[in-house]
C-alpha positions in Angstrom: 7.2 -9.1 15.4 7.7 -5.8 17.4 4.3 -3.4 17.2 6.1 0.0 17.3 5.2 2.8 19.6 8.2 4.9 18.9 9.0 7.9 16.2 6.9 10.9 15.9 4.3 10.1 18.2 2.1 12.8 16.7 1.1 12.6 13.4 0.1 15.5 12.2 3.5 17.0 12.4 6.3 16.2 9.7 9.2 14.4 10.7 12.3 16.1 10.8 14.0 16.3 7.7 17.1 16.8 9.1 17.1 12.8 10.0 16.4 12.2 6.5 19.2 14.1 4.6 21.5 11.4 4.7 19.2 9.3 1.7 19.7 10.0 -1.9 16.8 11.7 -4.1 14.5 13.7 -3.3 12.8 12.9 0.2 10.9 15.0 3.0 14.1 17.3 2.8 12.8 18.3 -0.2 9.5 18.7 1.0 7.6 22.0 1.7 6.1 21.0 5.4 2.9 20.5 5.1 0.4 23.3 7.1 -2.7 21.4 7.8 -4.6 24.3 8.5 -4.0 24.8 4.9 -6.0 22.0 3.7 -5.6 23.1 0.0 -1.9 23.7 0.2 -1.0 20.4 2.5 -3.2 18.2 0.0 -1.1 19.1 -2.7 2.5 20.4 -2.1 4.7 17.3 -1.0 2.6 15.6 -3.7 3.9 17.0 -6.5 8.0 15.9 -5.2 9.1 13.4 -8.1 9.9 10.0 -7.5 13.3 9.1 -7.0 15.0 7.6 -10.0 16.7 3.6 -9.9 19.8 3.1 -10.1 20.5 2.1 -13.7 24.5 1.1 -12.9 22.8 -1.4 -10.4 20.6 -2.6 -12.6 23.1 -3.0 -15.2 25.4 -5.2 -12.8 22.9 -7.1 -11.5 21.3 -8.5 -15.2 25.4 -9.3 -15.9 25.5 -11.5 -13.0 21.9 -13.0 -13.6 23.3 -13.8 -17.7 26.3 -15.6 -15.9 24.8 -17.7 -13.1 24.6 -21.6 -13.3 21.7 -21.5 -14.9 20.0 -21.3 -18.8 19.0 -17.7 -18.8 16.0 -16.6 -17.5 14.5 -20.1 -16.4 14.3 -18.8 -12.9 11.1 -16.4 -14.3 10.1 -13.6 -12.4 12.9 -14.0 -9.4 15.1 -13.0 -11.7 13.7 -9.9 -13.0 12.7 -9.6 -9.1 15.9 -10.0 -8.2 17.2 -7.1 -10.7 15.0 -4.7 -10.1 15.4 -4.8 -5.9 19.1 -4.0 -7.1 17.9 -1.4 -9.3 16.0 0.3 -6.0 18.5 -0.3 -3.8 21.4 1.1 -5.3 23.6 -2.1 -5.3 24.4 -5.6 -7.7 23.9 -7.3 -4.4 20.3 -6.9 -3.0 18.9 -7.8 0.3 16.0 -7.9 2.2 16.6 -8.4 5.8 14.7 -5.0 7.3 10.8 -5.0 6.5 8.2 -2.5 7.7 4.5 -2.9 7.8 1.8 -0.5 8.6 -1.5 -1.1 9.2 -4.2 1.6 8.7 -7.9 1.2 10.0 -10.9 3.5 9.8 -13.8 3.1 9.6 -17.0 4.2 6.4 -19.9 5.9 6.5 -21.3 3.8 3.4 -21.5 1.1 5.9 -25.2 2.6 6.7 -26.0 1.5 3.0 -25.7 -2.4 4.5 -22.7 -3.3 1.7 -21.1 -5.2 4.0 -21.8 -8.8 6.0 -20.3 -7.7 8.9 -21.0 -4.7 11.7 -18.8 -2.1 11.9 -18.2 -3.7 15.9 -15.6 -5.3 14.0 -13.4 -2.8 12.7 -12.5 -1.6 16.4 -12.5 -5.2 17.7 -10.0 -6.0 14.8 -7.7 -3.4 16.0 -7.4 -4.8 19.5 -7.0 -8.2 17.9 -4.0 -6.7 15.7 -2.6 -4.8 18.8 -2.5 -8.0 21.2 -0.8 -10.0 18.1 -3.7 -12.2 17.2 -4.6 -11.1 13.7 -3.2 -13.0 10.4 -1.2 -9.8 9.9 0.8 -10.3 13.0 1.4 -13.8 12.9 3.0 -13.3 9.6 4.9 -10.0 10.5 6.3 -12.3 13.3 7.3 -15.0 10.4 9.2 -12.6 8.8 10.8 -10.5 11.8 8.8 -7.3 10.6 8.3 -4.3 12.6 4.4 -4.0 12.9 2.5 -0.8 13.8 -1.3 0.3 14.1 -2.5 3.6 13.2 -6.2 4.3 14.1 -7.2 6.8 11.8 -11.2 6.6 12.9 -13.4 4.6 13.7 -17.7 4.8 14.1 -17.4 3.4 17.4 -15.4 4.7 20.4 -12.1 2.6 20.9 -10.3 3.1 24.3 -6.7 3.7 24.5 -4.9 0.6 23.4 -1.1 -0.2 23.9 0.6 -0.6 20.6 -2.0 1.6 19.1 -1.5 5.0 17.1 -4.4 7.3 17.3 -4.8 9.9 14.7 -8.4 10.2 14.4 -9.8 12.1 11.5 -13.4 11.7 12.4 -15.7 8.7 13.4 -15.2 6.9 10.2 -15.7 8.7 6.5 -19.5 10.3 5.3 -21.6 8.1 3.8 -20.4 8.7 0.1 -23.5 8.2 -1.8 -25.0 11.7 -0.1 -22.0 13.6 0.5 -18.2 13.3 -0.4 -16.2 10.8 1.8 -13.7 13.1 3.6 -13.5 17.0 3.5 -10.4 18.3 1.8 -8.9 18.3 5.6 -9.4 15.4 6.2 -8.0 13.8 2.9 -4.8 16.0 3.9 -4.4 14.5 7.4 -4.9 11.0 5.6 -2.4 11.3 3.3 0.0 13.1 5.5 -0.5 9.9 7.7 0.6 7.7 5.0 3.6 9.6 4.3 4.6 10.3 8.4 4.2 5.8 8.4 6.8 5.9 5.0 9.3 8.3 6.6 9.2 5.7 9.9 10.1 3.2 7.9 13.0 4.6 6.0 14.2 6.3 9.3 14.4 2.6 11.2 16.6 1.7 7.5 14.1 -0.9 6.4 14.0 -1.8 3.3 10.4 -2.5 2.2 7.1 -0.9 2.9 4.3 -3.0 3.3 1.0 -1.1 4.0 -2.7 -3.1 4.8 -5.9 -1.8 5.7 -9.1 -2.7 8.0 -12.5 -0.9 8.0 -16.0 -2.4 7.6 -17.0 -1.6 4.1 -13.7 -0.6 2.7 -14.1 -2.9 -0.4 -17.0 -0.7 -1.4 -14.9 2.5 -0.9 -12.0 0.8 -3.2 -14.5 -0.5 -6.0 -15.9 3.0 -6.0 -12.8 4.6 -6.3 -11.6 2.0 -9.0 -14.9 2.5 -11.2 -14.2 6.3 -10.9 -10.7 5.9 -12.0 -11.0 3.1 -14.5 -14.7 4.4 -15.8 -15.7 1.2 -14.7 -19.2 -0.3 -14.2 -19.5 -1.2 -11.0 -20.9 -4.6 -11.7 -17.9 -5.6 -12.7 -15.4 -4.5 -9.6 -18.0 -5.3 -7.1 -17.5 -8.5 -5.0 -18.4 -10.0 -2.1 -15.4 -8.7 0.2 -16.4 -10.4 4.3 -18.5 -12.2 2.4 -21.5 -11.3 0.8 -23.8 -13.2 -1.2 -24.7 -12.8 -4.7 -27.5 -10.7 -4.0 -25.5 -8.9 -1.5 -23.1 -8.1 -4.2 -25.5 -6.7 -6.4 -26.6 -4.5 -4.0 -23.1 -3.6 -3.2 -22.6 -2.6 -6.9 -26.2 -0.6 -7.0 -25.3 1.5 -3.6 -21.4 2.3 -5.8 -23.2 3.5 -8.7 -25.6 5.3 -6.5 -22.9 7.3 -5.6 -21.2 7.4 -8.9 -24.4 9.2 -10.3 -24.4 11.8 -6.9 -20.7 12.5 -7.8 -21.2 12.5 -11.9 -18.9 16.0 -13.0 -16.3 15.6 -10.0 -14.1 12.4 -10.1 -12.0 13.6 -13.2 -9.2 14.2 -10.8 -7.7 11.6 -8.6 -7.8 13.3 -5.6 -11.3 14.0 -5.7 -12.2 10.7 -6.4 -10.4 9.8 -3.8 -11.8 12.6 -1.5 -15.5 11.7 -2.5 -15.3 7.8 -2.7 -12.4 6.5 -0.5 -11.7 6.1 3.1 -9.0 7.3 5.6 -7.0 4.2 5.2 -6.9 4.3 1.5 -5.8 7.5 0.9 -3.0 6.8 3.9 -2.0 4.1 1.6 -1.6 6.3 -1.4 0.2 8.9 0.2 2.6 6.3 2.0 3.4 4.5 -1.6 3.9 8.1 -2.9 6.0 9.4 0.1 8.2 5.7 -0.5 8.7 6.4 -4.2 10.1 10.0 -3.1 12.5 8.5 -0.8 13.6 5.7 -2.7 12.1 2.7 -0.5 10.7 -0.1 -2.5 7.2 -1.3 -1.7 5.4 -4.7 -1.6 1.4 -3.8 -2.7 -1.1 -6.3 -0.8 -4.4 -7.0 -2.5 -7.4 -5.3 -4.0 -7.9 -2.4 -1.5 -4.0 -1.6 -1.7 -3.7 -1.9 -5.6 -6.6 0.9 -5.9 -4.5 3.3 -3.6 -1.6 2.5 -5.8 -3.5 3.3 -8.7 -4.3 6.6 -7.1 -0.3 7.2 -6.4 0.2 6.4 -10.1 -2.2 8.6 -11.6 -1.0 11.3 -9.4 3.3 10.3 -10.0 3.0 7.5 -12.6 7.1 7.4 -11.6 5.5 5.4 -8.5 5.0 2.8 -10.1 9.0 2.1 -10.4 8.9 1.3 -6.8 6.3 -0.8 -6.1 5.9 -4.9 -6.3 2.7 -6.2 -5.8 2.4 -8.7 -3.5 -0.8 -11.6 -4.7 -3.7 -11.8 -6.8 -6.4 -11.3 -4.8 -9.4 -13.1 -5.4 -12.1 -10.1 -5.2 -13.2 -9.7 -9.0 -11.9 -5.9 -9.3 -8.8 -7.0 -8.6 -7.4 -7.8 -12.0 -9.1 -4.8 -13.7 -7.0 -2.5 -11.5 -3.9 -4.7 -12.0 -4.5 -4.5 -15.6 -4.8 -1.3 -15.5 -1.3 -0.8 -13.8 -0.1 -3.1 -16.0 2.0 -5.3 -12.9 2.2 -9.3 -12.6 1.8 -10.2 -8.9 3.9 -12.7 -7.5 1.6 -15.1 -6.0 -2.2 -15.9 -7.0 -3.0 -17.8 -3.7 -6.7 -16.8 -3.4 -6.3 -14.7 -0.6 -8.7 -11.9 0.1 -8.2 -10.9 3.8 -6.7 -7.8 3.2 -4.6 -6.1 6.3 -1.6 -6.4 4.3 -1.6 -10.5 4.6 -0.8 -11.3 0.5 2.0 -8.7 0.6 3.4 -10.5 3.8 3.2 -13.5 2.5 5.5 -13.0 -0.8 8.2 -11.2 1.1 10.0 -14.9 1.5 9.5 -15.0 -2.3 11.4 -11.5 -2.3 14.4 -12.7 -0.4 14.7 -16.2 -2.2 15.0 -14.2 -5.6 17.9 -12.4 -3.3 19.3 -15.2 -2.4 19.7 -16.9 -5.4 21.1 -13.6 -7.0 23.4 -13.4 -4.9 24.8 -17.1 -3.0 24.2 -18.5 -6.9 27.7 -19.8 -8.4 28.7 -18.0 -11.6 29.9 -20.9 -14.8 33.3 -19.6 -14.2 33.1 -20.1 -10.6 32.0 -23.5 -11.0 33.8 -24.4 -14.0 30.8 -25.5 -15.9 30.7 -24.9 -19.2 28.8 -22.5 -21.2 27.8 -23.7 -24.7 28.5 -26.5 -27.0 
């Protein structure tokens, strides 16, 4: 693992695009730069840049190969549609996934105050020293794969010193307390997106070849059900769970303090950015506008669990094109989970009952990823291995 203190060191500037121009499609070239004393105009232009297409030629190849490897077809399931579809992405009948990038964004909510969540939010900023010395589950498993690993802190309620291997682009002490006022100002939602897309153009700039984002904020299960109930017209009864661990009681509560705030907001969340504004958190929306900024350049995506999946179902609703670029990671075991993977209509790859969060599930499957690349690719062909092909 190597937490990375390098490229564009501050955050609220746009790469250069210049170092970009050399990608296919349309990527932060193509972008207008965002002015973030603009907040209207920065929320929305880059937004609107369509996702790069697949590479249907690649795909084509790489299902001709699959139909002639030593093997009945399709009875190596999902790692061979995996396996066809990395080809797709990455332009090529021979996929590989050597080069993986992971960020993690924290901030903290101000929903916290409502008591939705089992732990104090002492933990959010103690969490990020734990990722920065290498001691969270995150990091062990970034080392496991030889990912690069950074940290952005986007805000937290408490003050957190300087910390080596940390980013700092603090939007505020944490998000407003959503069920009396909306979660972020339209500024902030612009500097949180922007973040997400700055962590995207990182990634494709060090040529990796997967994004994997993950989260950490105290109460940031609550800000993802809200946002999911908004999006899905949910009750939030039914995508409320217990997140660090509430019990059932707790849950309830949970699910009576989102539609509190369901019933403050009622008339505003038709659009997914103000749903997002109102119910979400820092690190959510960084998530959406890193899966979006990815599907603009072209870089594939591995989506982690519940908190992840409802910023993905933000990107979709704002490019459903997105969704061509993203793999999602596990099933997590939170309850709203498989409503908003329904609703995206994706088949994880593993149903582990994880639930940590931080990107951990999406970590996890990347060896998955590059056995199905593997096996595509080292695999003997029935000519190749003179084994017959029918009766």
């Amino acid at each position: 693992m190597n937490i990375s203190n390098t490229a564009n060191p501050n955050l609220d500037q746009p790469l250069d695009p210049a170092l970009l121009s050399d990608y296919p499609g349309p990527i932060a070239a193509d972008i207008p730069p965002a002015n973030l004393d603009d907040p209207a105009a920065a929320r929305s232009d880059w937004l609107r840049v369509p996702a790069a297409s697949p590479n249907s030629a690649a795909r084509q190849a790489a299902a001709e190969r699959q139909a002639v490897l030593t093997k009945p077809p399709g009875s190596l399931g999902m790692l061979e549609t995996v396996a066809v579809r990395l080809a797709a992405l990455q332009g090529t009948p021979h996929p590989h996934l050597e080069r993986v990038w992971i960020t993690i964004f924290a901030g903290d909510h101000g929903v916290a105050a409502e008591g939705v969540s089992a732990f104090p939010q002492a933990v959010t900023i103690e969490m990020i020293r734990n990722f920065a010395r290498g001691g969270a589950a995150i990091c062990v498993a970034a080392r496991a794969i030889g990912a690069e690993l950074e940290i952005i802190n986007l805000g937290t309620a408490l003050t957190l010193e300087p910390e080596a291997g940390v980013k700092d682009q603090i939007l505020g002490p944490g998000t407003a307390n959503f069920t009396l006022e909306p979660a972020m100002t339209e500024h902030q939602l612009a500097q949180a997106l922007g973040a997400g897309r700055h962590a995207a153009e990182r990634a494709r700039l060090a040529d990796c070849q997967l994004f994997i984002g993950g989260e950490m904020g105290i109460a940031n299960t609550t800000a993802a059900a809200a946002v999911a109930c908004a999006l899905l017209n949910a009750s939030p009864a039914t995508l409320a769970g217990p997140g660090t661990g509430l019990d059932q009681r707790g849950v309830a509560h949970k699910a009576a303090v989102i539609q509190r705030a369901l019933d403050h907001h009622a008339g505003t969340l038709s659009s997914p950015l103000e749903a997002l504004r109102r119910l979400g958190g820092f690190e959510i929306a960084a998530l959406s506008g890193a899966y979006l900024a990815s599907a603009h350049m072209g870089l594939p995506v591995l989506v982690d669990g519940f908190i992840s999946s409802v910023a993905a179902l933000v990107a979709t609703r704002l490019q459903p094109a997105a969704a061509d670029w993203m793999f999602f990671g596990h099933a997590s075991a939170e309850p709203g989970h498989a409503a908003v993977i329904d609703a995206l209509g994706v088949t994880p790859l593993l149903d582990l009952g994880m639930r940590l969060g931080e990107g951990s599930g999406a970590a996890t499957a990347v060896p998955l990823l590059r056995l199905a690349c593997a096996l595509h690719n080292e695999m003997a062909t029935f000519a190749e291995a003179q084994v017959s092909t029918r009766l």
